[in-house]
C-alpha positions in Angstrom: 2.2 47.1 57.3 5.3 49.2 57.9 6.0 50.4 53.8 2.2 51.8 54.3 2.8 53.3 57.9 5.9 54.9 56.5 4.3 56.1 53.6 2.0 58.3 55.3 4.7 60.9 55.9 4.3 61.2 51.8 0.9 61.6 52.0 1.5 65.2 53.7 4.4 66.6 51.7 1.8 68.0 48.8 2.1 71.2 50.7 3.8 73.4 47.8 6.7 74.4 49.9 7.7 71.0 51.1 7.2 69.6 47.4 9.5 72.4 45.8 12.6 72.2 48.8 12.3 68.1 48.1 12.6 68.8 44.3 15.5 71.0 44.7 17.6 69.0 47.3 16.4 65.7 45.0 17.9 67.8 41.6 21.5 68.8 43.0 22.1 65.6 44.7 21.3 63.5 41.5 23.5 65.9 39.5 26.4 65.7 41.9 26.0 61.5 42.0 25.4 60.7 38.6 28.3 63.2 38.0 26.8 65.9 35.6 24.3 68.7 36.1 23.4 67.8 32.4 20.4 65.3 32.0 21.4 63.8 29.0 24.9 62.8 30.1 23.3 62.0 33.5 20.3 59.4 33.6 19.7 59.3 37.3 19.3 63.2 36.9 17.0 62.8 33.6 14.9 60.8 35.9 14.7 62.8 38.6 14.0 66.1 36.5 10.8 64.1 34.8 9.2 62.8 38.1 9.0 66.4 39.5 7.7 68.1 36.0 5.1 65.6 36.2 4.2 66.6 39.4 3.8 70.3 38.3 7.5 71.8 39.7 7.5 75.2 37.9 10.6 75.3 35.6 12.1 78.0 36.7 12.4 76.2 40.5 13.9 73.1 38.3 16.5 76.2 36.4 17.4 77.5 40.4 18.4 73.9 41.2 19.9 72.8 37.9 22.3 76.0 38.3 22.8 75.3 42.2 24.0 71.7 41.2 26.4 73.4 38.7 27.7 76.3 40.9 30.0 74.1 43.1 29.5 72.7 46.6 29.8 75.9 48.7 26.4 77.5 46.8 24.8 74.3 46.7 25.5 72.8 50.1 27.1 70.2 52.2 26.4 66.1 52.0 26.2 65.1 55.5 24.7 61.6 56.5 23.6 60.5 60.1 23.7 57.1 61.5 21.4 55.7 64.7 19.9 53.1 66.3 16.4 53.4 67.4 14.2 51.4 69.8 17.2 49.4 70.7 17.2 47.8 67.6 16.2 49.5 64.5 19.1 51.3 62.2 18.2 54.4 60.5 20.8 56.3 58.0 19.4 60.2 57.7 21.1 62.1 54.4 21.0 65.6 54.5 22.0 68.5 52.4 23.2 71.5 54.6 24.9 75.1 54.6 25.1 74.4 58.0 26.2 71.2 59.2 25.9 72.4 63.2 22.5 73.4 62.6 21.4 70.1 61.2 23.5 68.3 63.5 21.8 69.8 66.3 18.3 69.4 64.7 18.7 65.8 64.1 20.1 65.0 67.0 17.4 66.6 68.8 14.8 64.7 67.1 16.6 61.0 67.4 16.7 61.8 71.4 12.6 62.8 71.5 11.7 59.5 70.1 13.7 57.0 71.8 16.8 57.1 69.6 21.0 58.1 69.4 23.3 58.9 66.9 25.7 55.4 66.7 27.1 53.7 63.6 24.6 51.6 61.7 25.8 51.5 58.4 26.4 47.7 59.1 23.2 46.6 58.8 22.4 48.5 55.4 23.8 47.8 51.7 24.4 50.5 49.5 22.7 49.7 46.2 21.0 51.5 43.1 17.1 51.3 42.8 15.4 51.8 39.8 11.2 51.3 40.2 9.2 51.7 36.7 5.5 50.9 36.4 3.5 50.6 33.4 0.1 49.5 32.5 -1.0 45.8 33.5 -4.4 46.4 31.6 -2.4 46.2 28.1 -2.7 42.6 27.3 1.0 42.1 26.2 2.0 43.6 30.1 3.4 40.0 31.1 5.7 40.2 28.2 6.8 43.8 28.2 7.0 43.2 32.7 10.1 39.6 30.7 11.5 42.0 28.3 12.1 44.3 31.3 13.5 42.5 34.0 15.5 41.0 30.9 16.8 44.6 29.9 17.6 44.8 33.8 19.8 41.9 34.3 21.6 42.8 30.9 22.7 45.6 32.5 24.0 44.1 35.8 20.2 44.6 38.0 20.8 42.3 41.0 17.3 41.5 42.1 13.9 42.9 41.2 10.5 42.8 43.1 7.0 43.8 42.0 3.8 45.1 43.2 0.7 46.4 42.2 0.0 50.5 42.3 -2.0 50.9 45.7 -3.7 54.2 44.3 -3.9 52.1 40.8 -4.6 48.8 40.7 -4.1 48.7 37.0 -0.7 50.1 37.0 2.2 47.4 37.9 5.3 49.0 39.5 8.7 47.1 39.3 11.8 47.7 41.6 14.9 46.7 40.4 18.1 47.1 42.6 21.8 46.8 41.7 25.4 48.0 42.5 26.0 51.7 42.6 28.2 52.2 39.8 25.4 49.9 37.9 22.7 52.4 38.6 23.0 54.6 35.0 23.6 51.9 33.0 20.1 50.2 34.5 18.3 52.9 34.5 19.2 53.8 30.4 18.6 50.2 30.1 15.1 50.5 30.9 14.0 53.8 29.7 16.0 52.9 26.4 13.1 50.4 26.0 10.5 49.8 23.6 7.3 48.7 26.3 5.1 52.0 25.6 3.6 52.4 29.1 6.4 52.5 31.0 6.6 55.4 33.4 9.9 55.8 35.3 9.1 56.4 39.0 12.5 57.0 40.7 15.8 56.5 40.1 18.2 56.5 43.0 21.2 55.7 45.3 19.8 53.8 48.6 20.7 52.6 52.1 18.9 48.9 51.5 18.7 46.8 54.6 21.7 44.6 54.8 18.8 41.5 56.5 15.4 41.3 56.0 13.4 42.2 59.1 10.2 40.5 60.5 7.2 43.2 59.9 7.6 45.3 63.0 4.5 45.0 65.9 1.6 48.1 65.6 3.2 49.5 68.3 7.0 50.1 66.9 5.7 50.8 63.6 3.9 53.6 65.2 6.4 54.4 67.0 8.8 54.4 63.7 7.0 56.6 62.0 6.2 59.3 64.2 10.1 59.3 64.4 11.2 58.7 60.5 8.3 61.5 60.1 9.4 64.1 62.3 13.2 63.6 60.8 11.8 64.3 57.3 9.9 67.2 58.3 13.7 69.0 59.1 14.5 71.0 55.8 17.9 69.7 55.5 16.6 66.1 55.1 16.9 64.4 52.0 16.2 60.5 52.6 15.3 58.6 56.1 16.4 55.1 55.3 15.5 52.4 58.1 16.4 48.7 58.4 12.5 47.8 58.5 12.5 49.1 54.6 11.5 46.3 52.4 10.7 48.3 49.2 
């Protein structure tokens, strides 16, 4: 399936440097959208800040990026976003964070043009929404309740839609995606860290480039194809997020 295909890019970013340049684009982009470099006035931040100490960031790279975020946009870098179509039909949306916008330019264009792609608009064929996944422990034998209270919380706060799947690495562990409008994505994401279901664990809490149609699972060969591409675009160090229009979750 194409969410595991383009999952595998994930799979190699463990490399220490990789992890630590992710966290600190992640950190200043979250402070700049949720509009404060202060986690307790910004959730989206809050959320971001806890998913990278859990995955051992040391605090003084968090401190770098936290102060970055504050500095101003000339220290902490330019927003740039890239739209193209790929394989004659396939959208892709690539954000980047830059103190040099010709550099990346050049870089991603580069990259679009090796694998059967070009820079066109796209933006068309994508919504922009907030996403909010949680997951929390399916084994606890009140789960289906604390999974009603959720969604419940969610749609109190103006969540949209939800989906849910079960952890692939932990098949006891239930994650839940919930998406809504941009200005929404705060209030949701309080909404559900504000509540009273003790395993929850909040994965990610984001702004997102969500396919404006659902697509028809892609053949083995344009997955392939899609990933080598979405993977060598995330391996540029300017990249922040590869969104496609084959993303379902």
């Amino acid at each position: 399936q194409w969410s595991k295909i383009k999952d595998r890019k994930g799979a190699n970013d463990t490399q220490k440097s990789i992890l630590y340049g992710t966290a600190s684009r992640d950190i200043i982009v979250a402070a700049r959208s949720g509009g404060s470099p202060d986690p307790n006035l910004n959730a989206q931040l809050a959320a971001v800040l806890k998913k990278y100490k859990d995955q051992g960031i040391p605090r003084e790279n968090i401190d770098k990026a936290l102060n970055k975020a504050g500095a101003g946009k000339e220290k902490a870098g330019e927003s740039v976003t890239y739209e193209a179509l790929a394989f004659g039909s396939v959208g892709i949306v690539v954000e980047c964070l830059t103190d040099n916008a010709t550099r990346t330019l050049h870089n991603i264009r580069h990259a679009l043009t090796r694998n059967e792609a070009r820079m066109t608009p796209v933006k068309f064929m994508f919504q922009r929404k907030g996403c909010v996944k949680v997951s929390l422990d399916k084994s606890l034998a009140d789960h289906e309740k604390q999974v009603e209270d959720l969604i419940e919380a969610a749609l109190a706060a103006d969540a949209e839609d939800f989906d849910q799947r079960d952890d692939e690495e932990n098949p006891k562990t239930l994650v839940l995606k919930f998406v809504c409008p941009p200005e929404a994505l705060s209030v949701v994401t309080l909404a559900l860290v504000s509540s009273s279901t003790p395993s929850l664990k909040l994965q990610s809490s984001e702004l997102i480039y969500a396919p404006a149609e659902e697509a028809e699972e892609p053949s083995e060969e344009l997955g392939s194809k899609m990933a080598a591409l979405v993977e060598e675009l995330q391996a540029d160090e300017d990249t922040l997020r590869v969104w496609t229009s084959l993303d379902s979750w």
